[in-house]
MARPASE-680506 format. One record per residue (C-alpha): residue number from 1; residue in three letters; x, y, z. Coordinates in steps of 0.02 Angstrom, whole numbers. Each point is the difference from the previous one (the first is absolute). Layout:
<recs>
+------+------+--------+--------+--------+
| resi | resn |      u |      v |      w |
+------+------+--------+--------+--------+
|  NUM |  ALA |      X |      Y |      Z |
...
+------+------+--------+--------+--------+
</recs>
This chain:
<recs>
+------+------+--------+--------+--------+
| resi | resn |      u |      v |      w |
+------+------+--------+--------+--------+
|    1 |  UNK |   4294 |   7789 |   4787 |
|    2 |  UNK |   -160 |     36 |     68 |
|    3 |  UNK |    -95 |   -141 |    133 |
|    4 |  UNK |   -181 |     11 |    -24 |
|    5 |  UNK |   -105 |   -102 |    151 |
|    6 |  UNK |   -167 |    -89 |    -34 |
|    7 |  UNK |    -45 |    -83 |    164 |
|    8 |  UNK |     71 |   -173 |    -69 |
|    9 |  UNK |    176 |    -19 |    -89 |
|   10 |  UNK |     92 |    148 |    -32 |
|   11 |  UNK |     21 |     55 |   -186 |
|   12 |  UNK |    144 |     77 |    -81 |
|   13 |  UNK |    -16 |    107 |   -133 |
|   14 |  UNK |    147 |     64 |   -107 |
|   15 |  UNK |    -18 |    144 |    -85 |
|   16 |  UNK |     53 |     90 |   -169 |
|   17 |  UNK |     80 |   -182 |    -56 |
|   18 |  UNK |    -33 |    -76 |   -166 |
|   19 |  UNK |    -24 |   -156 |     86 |
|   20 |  UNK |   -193 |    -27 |    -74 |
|   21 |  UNK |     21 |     59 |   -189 |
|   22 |  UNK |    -78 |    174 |    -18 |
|   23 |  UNK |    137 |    114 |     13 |
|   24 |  UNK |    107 |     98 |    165 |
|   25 |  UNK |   -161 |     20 |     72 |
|   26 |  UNK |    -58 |   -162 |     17 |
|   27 |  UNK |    -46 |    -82 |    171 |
|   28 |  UNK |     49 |   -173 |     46 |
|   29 |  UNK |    -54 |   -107 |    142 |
|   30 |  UNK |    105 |   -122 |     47 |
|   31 |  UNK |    -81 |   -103 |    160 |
|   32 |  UNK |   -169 |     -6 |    -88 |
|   33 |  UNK |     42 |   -177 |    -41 |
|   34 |  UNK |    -29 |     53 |   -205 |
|   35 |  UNK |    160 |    -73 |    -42 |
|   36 |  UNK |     70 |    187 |      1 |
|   37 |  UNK |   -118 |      2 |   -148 |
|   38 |  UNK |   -150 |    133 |     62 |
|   39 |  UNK |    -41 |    104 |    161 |
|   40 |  UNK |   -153 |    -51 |    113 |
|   41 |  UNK |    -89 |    138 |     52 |
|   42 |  UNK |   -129 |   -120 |     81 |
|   43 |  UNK |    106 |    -88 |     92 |
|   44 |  UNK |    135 |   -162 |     -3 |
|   45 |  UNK |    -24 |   -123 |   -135 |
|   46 |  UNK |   -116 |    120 |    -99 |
|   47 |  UNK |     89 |     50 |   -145 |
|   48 |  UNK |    -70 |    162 |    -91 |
|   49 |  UNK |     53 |    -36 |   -177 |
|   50 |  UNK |    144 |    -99 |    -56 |
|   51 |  UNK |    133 |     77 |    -84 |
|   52 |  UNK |    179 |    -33 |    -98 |
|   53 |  UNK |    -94 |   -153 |   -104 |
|   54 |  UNK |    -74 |    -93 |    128 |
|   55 |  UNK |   -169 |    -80 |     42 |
|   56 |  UNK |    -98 |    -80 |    133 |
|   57 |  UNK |    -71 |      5 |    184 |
|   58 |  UNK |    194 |     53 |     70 |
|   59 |  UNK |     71 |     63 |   -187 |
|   60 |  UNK |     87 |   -191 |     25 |
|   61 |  UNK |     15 |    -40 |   -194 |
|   62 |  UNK |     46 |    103 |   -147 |
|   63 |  UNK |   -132 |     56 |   -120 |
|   64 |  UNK |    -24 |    -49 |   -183 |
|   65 |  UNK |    129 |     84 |   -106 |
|   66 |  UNK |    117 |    -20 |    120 |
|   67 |  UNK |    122 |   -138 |     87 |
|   68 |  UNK |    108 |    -22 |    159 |
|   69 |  UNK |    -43 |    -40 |    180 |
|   70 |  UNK |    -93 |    139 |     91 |
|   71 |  UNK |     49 |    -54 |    164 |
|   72 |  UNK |    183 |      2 |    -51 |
|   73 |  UNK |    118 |    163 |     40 |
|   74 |  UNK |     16 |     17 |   -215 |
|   75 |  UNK |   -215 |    -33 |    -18 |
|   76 |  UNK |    -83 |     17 |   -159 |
|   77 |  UNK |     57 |     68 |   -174 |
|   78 |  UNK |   -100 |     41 |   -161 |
|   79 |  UNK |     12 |   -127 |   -153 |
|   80 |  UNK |    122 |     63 |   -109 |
|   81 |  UNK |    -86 |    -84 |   -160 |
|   82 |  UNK |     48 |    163 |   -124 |
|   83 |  UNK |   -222 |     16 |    -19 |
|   84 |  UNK |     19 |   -166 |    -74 |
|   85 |  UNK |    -57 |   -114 |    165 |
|   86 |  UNK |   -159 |    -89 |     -1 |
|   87 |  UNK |   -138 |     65 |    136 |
|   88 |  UNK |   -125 |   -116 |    -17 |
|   89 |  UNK |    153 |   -124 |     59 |
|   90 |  UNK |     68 |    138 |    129 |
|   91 |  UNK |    108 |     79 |   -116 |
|   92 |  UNK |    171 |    -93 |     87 |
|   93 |  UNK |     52 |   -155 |    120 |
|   94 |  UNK |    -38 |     77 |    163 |
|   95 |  UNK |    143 |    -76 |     74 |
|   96 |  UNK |    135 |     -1 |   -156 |
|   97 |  UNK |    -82 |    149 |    -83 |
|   98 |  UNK |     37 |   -101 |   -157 |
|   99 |  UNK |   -148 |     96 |   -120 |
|  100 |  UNK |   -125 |   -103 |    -82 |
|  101 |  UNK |     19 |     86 |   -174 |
|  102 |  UNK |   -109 |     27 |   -149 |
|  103 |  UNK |    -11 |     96 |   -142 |
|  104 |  UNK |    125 |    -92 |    -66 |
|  105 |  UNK |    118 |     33 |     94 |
|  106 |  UNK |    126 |   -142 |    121 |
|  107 |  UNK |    142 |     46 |    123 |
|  108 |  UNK |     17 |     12 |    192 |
|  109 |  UNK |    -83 |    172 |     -7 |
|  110 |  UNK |    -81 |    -15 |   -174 |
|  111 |  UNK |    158 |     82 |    -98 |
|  112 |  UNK |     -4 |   -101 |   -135 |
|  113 |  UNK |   -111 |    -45 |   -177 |
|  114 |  UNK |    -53 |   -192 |    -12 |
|  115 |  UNK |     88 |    -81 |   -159 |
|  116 |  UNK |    -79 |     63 |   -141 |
|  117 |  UNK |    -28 |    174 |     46 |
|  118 |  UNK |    116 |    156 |     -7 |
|  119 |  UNK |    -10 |    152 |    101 |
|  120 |  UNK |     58 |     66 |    175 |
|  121 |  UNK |   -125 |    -39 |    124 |
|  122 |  UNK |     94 |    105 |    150 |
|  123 |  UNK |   -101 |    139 |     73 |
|  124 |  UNK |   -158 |    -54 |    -64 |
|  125 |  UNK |     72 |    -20 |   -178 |
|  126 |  UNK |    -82 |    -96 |   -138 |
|  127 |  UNK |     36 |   -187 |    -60 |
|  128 |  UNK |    -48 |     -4 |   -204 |
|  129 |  UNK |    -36 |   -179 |   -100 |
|  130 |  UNK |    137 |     -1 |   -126 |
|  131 |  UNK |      1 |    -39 |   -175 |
|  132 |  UNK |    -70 |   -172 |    -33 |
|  133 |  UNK |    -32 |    -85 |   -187 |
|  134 |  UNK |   -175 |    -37 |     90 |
|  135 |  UNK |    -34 |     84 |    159 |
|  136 |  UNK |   -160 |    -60 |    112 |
|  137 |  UNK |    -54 |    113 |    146 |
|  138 |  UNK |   -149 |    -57 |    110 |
|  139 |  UNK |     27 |    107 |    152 |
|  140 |  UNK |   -131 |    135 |     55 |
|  141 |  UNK |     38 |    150 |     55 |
|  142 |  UNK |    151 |    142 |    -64 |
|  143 |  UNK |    137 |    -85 |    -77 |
|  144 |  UNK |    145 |     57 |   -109 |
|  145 |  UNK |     71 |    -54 |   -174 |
|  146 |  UNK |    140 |     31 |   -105 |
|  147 |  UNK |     94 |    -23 |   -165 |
|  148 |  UNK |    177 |    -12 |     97 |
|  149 |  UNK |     66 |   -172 |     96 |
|  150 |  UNK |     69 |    -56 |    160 |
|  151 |  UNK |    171 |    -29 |     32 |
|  152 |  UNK |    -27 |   -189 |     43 |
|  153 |  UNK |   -112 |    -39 |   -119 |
|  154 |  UNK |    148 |     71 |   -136 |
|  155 |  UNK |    138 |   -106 |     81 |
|  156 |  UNK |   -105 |   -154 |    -10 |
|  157 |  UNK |    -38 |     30 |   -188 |
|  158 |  UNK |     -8 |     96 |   -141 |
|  159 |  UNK |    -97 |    168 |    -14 |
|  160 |  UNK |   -181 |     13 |    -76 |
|  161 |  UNK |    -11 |    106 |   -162 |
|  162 |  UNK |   -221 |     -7 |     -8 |
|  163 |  UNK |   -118 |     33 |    161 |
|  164 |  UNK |   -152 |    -37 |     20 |
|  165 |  UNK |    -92 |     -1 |    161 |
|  166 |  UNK |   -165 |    -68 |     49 |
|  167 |  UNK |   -104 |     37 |    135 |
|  168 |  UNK |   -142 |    -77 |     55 |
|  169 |  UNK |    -68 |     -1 |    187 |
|  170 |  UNK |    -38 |   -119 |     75 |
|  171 |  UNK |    -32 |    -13 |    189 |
|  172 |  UNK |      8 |   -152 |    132 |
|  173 |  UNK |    -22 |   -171 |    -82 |
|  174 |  UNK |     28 |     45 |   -165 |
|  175 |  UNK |   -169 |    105 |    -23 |
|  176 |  UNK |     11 |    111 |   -124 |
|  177 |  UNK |    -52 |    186 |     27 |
|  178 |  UNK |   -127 |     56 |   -158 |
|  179 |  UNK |    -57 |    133 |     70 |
|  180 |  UNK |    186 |    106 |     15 |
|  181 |  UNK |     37 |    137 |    -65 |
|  182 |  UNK |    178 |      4 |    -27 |
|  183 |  UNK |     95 |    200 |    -20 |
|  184 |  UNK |    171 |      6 |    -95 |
|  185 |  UNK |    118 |    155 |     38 |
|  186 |  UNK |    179 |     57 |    -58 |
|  187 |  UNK |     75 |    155 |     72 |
|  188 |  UNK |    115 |    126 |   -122 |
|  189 |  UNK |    152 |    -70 |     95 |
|  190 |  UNK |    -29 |   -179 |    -37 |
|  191 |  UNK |    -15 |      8 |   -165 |
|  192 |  UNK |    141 |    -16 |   -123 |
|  193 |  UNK |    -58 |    -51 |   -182 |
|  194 |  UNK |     26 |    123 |   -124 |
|  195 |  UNK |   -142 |     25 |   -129 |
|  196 |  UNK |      3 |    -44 |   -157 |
|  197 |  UNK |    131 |   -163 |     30 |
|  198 |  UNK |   -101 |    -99 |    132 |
|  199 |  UNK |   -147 |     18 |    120 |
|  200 |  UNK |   -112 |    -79 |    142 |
|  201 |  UNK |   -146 |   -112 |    -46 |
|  202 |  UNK |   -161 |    -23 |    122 |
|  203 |  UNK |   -139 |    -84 |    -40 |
|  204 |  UNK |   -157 |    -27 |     85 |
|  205 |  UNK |    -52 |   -179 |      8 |
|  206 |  UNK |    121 |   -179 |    -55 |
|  207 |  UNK |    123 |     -1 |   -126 |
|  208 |  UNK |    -32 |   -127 |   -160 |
|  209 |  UNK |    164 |   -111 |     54 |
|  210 |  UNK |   -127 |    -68 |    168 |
|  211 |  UNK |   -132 |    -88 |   -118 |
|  212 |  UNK |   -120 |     99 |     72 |
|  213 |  UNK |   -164 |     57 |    -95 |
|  214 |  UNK |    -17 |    155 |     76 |
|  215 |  UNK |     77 |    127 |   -114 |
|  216 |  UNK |    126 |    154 |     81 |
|  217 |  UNK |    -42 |    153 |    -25 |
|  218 |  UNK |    178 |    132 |    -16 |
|  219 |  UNK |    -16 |    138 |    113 |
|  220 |  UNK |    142 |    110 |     -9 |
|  221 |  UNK |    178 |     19 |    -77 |
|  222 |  UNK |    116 |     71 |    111 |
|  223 |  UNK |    171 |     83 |    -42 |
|  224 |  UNK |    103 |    158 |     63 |
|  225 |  UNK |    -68 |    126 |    -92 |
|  226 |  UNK |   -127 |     60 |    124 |
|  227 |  UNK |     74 |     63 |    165 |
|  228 |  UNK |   -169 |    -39 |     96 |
|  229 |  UNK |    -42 |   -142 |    103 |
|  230 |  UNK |    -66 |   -149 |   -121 |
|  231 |  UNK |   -161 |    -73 |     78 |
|  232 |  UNK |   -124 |   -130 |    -60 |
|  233 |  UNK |   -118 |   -124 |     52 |
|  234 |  UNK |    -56 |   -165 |    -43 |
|  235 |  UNK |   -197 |    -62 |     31 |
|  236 |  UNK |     19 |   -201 |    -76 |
|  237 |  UNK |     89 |    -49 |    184 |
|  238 |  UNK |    163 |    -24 |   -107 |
|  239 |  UNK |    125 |    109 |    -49 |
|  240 |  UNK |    145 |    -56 |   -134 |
|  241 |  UNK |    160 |    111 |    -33 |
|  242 |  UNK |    105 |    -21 |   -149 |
|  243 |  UNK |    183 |     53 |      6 |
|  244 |  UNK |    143 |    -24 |   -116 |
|  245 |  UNK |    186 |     26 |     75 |
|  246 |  UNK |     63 |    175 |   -109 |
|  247 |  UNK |    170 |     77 |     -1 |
|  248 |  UNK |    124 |     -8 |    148 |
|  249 |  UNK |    -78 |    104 |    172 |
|  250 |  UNK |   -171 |     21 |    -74 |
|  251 |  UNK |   -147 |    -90 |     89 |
|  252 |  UNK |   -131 |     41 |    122 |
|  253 |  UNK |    -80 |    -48 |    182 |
|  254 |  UNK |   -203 |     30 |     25 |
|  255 |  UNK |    -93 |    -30 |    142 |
|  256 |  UNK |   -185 |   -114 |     -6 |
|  257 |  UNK |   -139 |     26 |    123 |
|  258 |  UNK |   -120 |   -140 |     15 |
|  259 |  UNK |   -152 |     90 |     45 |
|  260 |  UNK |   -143 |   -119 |     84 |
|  261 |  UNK |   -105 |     51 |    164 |
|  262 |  UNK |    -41 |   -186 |     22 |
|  263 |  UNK |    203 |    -22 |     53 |
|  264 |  UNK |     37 |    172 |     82 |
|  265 |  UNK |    -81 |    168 |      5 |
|  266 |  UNK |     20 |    124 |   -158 |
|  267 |  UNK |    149 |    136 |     19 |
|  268 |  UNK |   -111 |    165 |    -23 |
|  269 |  UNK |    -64 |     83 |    -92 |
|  270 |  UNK |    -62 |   -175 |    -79 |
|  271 |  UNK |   -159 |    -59 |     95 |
|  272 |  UNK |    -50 |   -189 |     17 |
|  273 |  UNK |   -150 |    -64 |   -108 |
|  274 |  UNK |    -63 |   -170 |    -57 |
|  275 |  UNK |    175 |    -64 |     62 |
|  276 |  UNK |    120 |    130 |    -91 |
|  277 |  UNK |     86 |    186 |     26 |
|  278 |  UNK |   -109 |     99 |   -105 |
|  279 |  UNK |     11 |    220 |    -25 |
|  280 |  UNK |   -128 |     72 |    101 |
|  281 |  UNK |   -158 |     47 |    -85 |
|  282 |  UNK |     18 |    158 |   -109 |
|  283 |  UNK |    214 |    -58 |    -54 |
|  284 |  UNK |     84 |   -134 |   -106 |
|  285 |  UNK |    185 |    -32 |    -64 |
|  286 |  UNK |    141 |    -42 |     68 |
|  287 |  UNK |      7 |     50 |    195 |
|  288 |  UNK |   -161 |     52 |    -30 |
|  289 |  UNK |     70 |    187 |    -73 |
|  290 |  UNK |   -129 |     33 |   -125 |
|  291 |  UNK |   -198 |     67 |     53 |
|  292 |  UNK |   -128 |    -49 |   -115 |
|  293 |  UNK |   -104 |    141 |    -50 |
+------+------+--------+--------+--------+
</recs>
């Protein structure tokens, strides 16, 4: 232990302990009156830069994404939300650390799928929208589907043999989002339909069964025969998927991006224009993979 004098209050510092996170080189300083939280090379009651999740003039109260009591022996742990915890709300209770979920997801620490969606959320998992006779989806953003069911929603009825799924953004107050365009993906291992018997429908605009004037337009036909990724996208702002329930273990789960730089900013290499994720200039297609001579 090694005293070092300043003219004022001496200050202890304790060397190669992991006391401040960093590693066995770390340096911690304990009478800086930082809450044990940050050394003060300035002086007492200066704190350099909090550390071990915790914020403010003495590193008194743990940060966002985290929970606890920083002036307590056991301070500040990170929300343990499995990705699934909401930032804009602080991701978790900062005293519980109860997560705020989303992406459909509920639990203590965001381990579960809501009712009505199937998946395993744990680790940054995904929650799919099961099978439905008539599906809506309004949300923005990524979001996942599927032709299989939850658990609950089989106990608490009988399964559906048709899918279909709608989905048409809207954001706050019921607004609807025109100017989306929405991207439909299935990866090789989440498909199951073998060609020939029964396939995936996706259409580009409302199906006929809404009363709605605008006519659909079919996009693509999906089934197991191809071994690449299945991508498409629809440019009405809605997308409709038609499913029927095939033989025993067949089915699928796909993935929908909601693309609109008026709600977030586009995932690259899409740019924003006019309110939508557009290919740069000079490339078109799906994920923007083809350059336009």
């Amino acid at each position: 232990m090694k005293h070092v004098c300043t003219g004022t209050a001496p200050v202890v510092r304790i060397i190669n302990v992991n006391v401040i996170s960093g590693g066995p080189e770390s340096i911690a300083v304990q009478n800086c009156e930082c809450n044990n939280h940050s050394t003060c090379v300035q002086g007492v009651g200066k704190c350099d830069k909090c550390m071990n999740w915790t914020e403010g003039q003495f590193c008194e109260r743990c940060s966002p994404g985290s929970f606890g009591n920083a002036t307590a022996e056991l301070g500040c742990q990170p929300c343990d939300c499995n990705g699934h915890g909401n930032e804009a709300l602080g991701i978790c209770d900062s005293q519980t650390g109860e997560c705020y979920c989303q992406d459909n997801t509920e639990g203590l620490k965001c381990e579960m799928c809501n009712r009505n969606f199937f998946g395993d959320p744990k680790g940054g998992g995904q929650c799919y929208y099961q099978c439905e006779p008539r599906g809506v989806l309004t949300n923005v953003g990524t979001e996942g589907i599927g032709s299989y069911q939850s658990h609950r929603s089989i106990r608490g009825g009988t399964e559906a043999r048709e899918c279909l799924w709608i989905i048409s953004p809207y954001v706050k107050h019921g607004v609807e989002l025109k100017n989306a365009i929405i991207q439909f993906e299935i990866e090789p291992q989440d498909m199951n339909v073998t060609c020939g018997q029964n396939a995936v429908y996706v259409y580009d605009g409302l199906p006929d069964l809404t009363g709605a004037t605008q006519q659909k337009q079919l996009l693509a036909v999906f089934c197991s025969e191809d071994k690449s990724p299945w991508i498409t996208e629809a440019r009405s702002g809605h997308l409709t998927i038609h499913y029927k329930q095939g033989g025993h273990g067949q089915g699928f789960k796909a993935i929908y991006n909601v693309m609109s730089c008026s709600i977030n900013t586009c995932k690259r290499p899409y740019v924003c224009h006019a309110d939508k994720c557009v290919c740069p200039k000079g490339f078109a297609g799906p994920r923007c993979s083809l350059k336009i001579c």
